[in-house]
VOGU-3710 file (C-alpha; in Angstrom, 3 decimals, decimal comma):
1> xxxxxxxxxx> 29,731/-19,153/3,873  31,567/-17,568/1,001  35,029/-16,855/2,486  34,947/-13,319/0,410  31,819/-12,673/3,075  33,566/-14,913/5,754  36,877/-12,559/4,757  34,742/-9,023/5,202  33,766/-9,715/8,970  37,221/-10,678/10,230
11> xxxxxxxxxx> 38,471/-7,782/8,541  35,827/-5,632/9,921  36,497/-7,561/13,328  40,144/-6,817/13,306  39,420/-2,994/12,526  37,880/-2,745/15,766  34,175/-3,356/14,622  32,626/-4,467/17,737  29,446/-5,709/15,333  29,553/-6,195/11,753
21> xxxxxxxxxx> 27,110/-8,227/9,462  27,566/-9,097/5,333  24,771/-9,732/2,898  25,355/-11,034/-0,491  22,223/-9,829/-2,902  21,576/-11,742/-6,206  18,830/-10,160/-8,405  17,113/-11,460/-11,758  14,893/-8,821/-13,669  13,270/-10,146/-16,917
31> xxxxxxxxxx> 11,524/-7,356/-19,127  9,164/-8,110/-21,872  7,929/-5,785/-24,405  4,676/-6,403/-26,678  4,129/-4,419/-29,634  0,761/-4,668/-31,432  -0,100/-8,092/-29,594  3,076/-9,555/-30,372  6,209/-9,964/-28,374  8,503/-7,105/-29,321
41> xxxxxxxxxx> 11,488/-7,767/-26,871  12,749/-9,863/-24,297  15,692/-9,071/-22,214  17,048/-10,674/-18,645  19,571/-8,438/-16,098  21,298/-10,211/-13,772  23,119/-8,550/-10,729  25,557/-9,596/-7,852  26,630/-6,844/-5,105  27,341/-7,339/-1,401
51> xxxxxxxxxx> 26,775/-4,636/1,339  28,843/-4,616/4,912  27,215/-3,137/8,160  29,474/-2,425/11,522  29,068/-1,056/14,591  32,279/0,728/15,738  32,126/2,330/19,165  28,839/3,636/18,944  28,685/4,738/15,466  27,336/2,187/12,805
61> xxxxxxxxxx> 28,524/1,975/9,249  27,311/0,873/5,604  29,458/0,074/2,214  28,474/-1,764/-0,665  29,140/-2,703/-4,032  28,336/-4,530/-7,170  31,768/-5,997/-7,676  32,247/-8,986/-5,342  35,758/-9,492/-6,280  38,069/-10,583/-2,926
71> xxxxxxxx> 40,244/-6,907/-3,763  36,778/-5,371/-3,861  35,251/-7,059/-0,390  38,448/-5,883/1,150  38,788/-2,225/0,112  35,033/-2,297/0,865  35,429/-3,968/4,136  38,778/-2,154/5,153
//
């Protein structure tokens, strides 16, 4: 496990989550554009982002974010 994902559950842990899950969420998009038969454009996004679920008393949480820094997984996380 990536300990910036191992690093969000003990945090959420130690906050008093009772439950609390991480999921790290890679995505590729390709576009391609024709124009007239004939390929006008080709362009590629890539994106990283993470999202943390708890469970705290009997209330459940979500955060996430595209930035999966370690200071970003913690102010996330905490």
């Amino acid at each position: 496990m990536d300990p910036r994902l191992a690093r969000a559950l003990d945090t959420a842990r130690f906050l008093g989550a009772r439950y609390a899950d991480v999921r790290l969420v890679h995505s590729v998009e390709q576009s391609l554009s024709v124009k007239n038969g004939v390929v006008d454009g080709l362009s590629t996004v890539e994106s990283l982002g993470f999202g943390v679920r708890v469970l705290v008393g009997d209330a459940w949480g979500f955060a996430a974010s595209r930035d999966f820094t370690a200071d970003e997984v913690e102010r996330v996380t905490g």
